[in-house]
Every structure is written in structure tokens, then in C-alpha cells.
N, C-alpha and C positions, 0 to 999 in steps of 0.2 A: 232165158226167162222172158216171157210174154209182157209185154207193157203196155199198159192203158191209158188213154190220153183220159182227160177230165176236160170238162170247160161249164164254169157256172156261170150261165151270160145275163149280166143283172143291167137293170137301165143305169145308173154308174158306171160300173167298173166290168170286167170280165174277170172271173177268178180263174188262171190256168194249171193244169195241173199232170204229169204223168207218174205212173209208178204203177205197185201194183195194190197199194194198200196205205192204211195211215203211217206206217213205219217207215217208209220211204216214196211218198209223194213229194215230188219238185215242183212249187208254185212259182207262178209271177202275177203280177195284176197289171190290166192292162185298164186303161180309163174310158170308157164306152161312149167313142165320138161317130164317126160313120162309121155303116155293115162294112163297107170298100177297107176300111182303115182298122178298122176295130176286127174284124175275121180273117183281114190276112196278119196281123198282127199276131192272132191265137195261133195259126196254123204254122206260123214260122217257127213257132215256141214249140209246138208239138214234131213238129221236124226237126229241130235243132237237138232238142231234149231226148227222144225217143227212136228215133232216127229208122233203121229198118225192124226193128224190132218192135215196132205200135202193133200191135193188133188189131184195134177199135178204139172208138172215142164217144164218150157217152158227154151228153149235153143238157143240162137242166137250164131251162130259159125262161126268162120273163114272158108276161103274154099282155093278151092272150095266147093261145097257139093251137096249131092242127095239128090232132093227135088221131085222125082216123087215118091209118094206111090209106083206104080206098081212093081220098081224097086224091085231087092235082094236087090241093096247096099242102101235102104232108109235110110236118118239118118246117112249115113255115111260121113267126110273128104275125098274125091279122090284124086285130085292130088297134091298138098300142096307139096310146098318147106318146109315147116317145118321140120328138121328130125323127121325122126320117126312115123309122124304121118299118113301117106300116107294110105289112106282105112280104118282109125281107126272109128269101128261102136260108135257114139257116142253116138245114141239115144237109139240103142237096149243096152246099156250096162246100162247106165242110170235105163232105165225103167226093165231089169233085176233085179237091185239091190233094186229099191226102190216099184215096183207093182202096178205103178201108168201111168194115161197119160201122154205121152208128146211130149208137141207142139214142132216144129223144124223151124228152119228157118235161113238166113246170119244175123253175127251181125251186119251188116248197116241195113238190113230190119228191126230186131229186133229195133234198135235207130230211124228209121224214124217213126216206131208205135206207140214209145214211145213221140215223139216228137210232134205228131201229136194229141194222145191224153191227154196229158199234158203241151208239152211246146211249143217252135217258133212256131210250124204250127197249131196250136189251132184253128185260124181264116182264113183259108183257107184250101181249100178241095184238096188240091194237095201239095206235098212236095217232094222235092229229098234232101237225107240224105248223106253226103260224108265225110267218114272219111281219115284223112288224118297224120299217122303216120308211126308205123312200114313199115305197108303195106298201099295200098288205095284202097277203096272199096264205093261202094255205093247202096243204097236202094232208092225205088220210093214208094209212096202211093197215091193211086185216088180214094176217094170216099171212106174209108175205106177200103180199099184193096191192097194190097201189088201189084207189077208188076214180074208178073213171066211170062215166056214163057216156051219154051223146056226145060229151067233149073231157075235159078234166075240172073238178070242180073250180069255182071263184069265188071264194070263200071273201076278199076282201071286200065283195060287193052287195053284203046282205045289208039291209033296212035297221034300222035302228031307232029306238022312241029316242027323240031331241027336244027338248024343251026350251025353245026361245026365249023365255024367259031366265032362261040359268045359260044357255049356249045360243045368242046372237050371231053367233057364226053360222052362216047358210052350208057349210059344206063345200070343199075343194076338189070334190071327181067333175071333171069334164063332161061326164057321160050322164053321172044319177046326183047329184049336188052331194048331200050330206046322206050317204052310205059308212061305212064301216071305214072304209077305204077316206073319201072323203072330209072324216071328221077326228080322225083318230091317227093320221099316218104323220110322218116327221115334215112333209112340207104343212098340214095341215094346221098341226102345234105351231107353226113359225107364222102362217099367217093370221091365224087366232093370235096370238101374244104380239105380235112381231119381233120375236126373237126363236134363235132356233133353242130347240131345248136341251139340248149342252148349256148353253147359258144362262138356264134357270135353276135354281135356286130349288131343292128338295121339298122346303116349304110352300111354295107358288103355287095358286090354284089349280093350275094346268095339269098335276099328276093326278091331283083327285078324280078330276073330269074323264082324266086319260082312262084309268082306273076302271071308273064308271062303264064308261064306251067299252074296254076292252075284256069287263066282267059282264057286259050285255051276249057279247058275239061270243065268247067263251060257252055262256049256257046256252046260246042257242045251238052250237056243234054239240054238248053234250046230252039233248035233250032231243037231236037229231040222230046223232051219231053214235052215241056210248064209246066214247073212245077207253082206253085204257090207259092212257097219261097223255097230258098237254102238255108240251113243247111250243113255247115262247120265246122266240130269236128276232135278231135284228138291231137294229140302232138305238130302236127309242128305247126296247127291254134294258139297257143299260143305267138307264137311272136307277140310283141308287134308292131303295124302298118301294119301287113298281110292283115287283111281284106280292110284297105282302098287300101293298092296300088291291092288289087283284084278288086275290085270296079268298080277303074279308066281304067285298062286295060278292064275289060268285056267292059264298055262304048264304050271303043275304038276299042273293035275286033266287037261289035253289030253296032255301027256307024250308029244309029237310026233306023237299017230296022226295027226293032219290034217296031210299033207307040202304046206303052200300058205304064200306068204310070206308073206300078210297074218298070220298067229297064229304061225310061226317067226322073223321078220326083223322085222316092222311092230310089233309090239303095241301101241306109242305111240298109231299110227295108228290101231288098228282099234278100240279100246273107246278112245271120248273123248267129251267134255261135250258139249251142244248148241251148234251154233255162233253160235245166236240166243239163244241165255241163257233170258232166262222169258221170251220174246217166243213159244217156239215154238206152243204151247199155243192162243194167239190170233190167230196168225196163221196157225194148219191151220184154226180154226175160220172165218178168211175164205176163205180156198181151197174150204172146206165148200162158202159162200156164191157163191162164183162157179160151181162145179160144178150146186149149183141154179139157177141161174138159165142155166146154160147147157141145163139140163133131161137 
């Protein structure tokens, strides 16, 4: 039997994985210090675990990242605040070491494939996937096909009205201050409150706010995009009553112009968790992997 490596390489952690499916994928987590330390580390795991039997190894990766073949830098991390990791070729180093294909792609795209062919978006043909931790990032699927343009989209990086007066917080992106990214991700919460938001308190202004922010960028992918269910993953969607007061705000930023029952009747339905929990991630990244090797 054929075996797939996986590897969802997040600014964190790497999620490693082979198998050929959710029934029998073997993880480890590795902690994301240098590319030197941090990808040979994957690759050990994938050799050890897999051994002659790997086929391919598909990679869903933080970014930004080059997704044009044409490109030199395909496969590579470009502009990343992460230290270190700025232009790190992730795919050619990969498939140097182990002589095999490999798929490449964002790890939101990677979790929207995953989700789409295994879990929430199963029964519909459209999904936008948004993680929502470290950083915020998102992935689109329609019809079995990922949504790429000139690059893949950056969904964590759109514009958002911010009222200084209710959010004094300037915004935490490096790059655009108070973006989506910026004002709404888990370091974001920690430096608005100074505390992380595990430590707050269900009551605490900060989820309302979160709320807010994340039922803004919500309508704007819906109102761009018509997705067919959102998928909300990550660190911060674990507080406990996020998703309802998301809900109620999207209702009230849509204010019925969209007359379709999924966002008047469904809302439960139509913004909910992953159905694969933190599995999604690693398991778009094996889907990556069979896609390559299917060529």
C-alpha cells in the first residue's frame, strides 16, 4: 500500500503526518525553530515512519508562499514575519531529501480540502476555511478546486472599520497595522488585554470585540465569495460562546440583503468548527500528496 507523508508547517509547530487517510495517519509535532532544524526534523519523521513505501508528500504551509510553478522561488516562504524563515525553499528542500513528489499549497487551502473532503463541507460544493490563531489566514474550494489567482489568496489581510474610540489598539501586523490579521489574531487579543485569551474570562470585553472583527471579515468573504459554509478553526475559535456571538453579529452586519436560508434560517449550520478538529490541516496536506503523485 502506497503511503503519503503529510506535513502542515505552521509558524509554531509543524504538524507531521503519514498514512494514507484519517483511519490510519501517524502524527508527531515538531516545534517550529529553524528551516536547518525544523525540516530535517519532518523529514526524519517521514523516513522513519514511511520508509520505502512514501510515495509523495504534500505540504500545506504558512506564508506567504510561491505557488506559480514558473516561478525560481516555487515552493518557497517569501515574505513571512517569522524570523528566519523569509525565502526558506520549503518544497525543493523536502523533495531533495526524500526523491519524491510534492504537492504544495497555504495551510488554510490545505484544511479547506481537507474539510471539504472529509469533514463540515462534505455536503456542499463551496467552502471558505479561516483559521484563526497565531496568525489569520484563509482558503476557498469550489467544485473541487482550490481558489488561486496571481498568487493564493490572504484573506487574514483585508481592512476592517476600527473605531478608536471602542478599539485604541493600533493593530499588530508588521506589514498593514490594524488589518484583520492584526487586530483579531491570538497575539493581537494578548496585546490589547495583556493577557492571552485562554485566560480571559467568557464575560471579558475582548470576545465581543473579537466577535465584531471576525463577523466583519466573515461578510466580507460572503458578499465576495458566496461560499457555501464557513469553517472557523484555530486557537482563538475555542472559546467557549465565540461562535454564537459570531452568528448574531454576521446577521446584523447582512441585515437580510442575502434572501437565501443558509444566513436567514441556518446560521448554526453555516459558520461552524472544523469537523476534523486540528486534524484538518494535516490531512489537506495528505490530499496535497496524493494529488502529486497523481501528477
Amino acid at each position: 500500500m502506497k503511503i503519503f507523508g503529510a506535513v502542515e508547517a505552521g509558524g509554531t509547530k509543524f504538524v507531521c503526518g503519514a498514512g494514507s487517510g484519517p483511519d490510519d495517519l501517524t502524527t508527531l509535532r515538531i516545534p517550529t525553530t529553524s528551516p536547518h532544524e525544523t525540516i530535517g526534523a519532518a523529514v526524519e519523521f517521514l523516513r522513519r515512519t514511511a520508509g520505502a513505501d512514501l510515495a509523495a508528500v504534500g505540504i500545506g504551509s504558512f506564508g506567504p508562499v510561491e505557488l506559480n510553478r514558473a516561478s525560481a522561488r516555487y515552493g518557497c516562504i517569501t515574505s513571512t514575519p517569522k524570523p528566519g524563515w523569509r525565502n526558506t525553499n520549503l518544497t525543493g528542500a523536502v523533495a531533495a531529501a526524500l526523491g519524491v513528489p510534492v504537492g504544495f499549497d497555504t495551510d488554510t487551502n490545505a484544511a479547506a480540502l481537507a474539510e471539504a473532503r472529509w469533514g463540515a463541507a462534505r455536503d456542499v460544493s463551496s467552502c471558505l476555511y479561516l483559521t484563526v490563531g497565531t496568525g489569520i489566514g484563509g482558503g476557498a474550494i469550489f467544485d473541487g478546486r482550490l481558489l488561486h489567482g496571481m498568487m493564493h489568496p490572504e484573506m487574514g489581510h483585508i481592512r476592517l472599520p476600527r473605531d478608536p474610540a471602542v478599539d485604541p489598539y493600533p493593530g499588530g501586523c508588521p506589514f498593514h497595522g490594524d488589518c484583520l490579521e492584526g487586530l483579531a489574531s491570538g497575539p493581537a487579543i494578548e496585546a490589547r488585554w495583556g493577557k492571552r485569551g485562554e485566560e480571559l474570562p467568557a464575560e471579558h470585553p475582548a470576545w465581543a470585540l473579537e466577535a465584531r472583527y471576525l463577523a466583519l471579515a466573515v461578510a466580507n468573504f460572503v458578499f465576495t465569495l458566496s461560499p457555501g459554509r464557513v469553517i472557523m478553526g484555530g486557537g482563538v475559535m475555542r472559546q467557549a460562546g465565540l461562535f454564537g456571538m459570531i452568528r448574531r453579529e454576521l446577521a446584523g452586519i447582512l441585515n437580510e440583503y442575502l434572501q437565501v436560508p443558509e444566513l436567514l434560517e441556518h446560521m448554526d449550520r453555516y459558520v461552524v468548527g472544523p469537523g476534523l478538529g486540528d486534524r484538518a490541516g494535516v490531512l489537506g496536506a495528505l490530499t496535497l500528496a496524493e494529488r502529486a503523485w497523481e501528477g
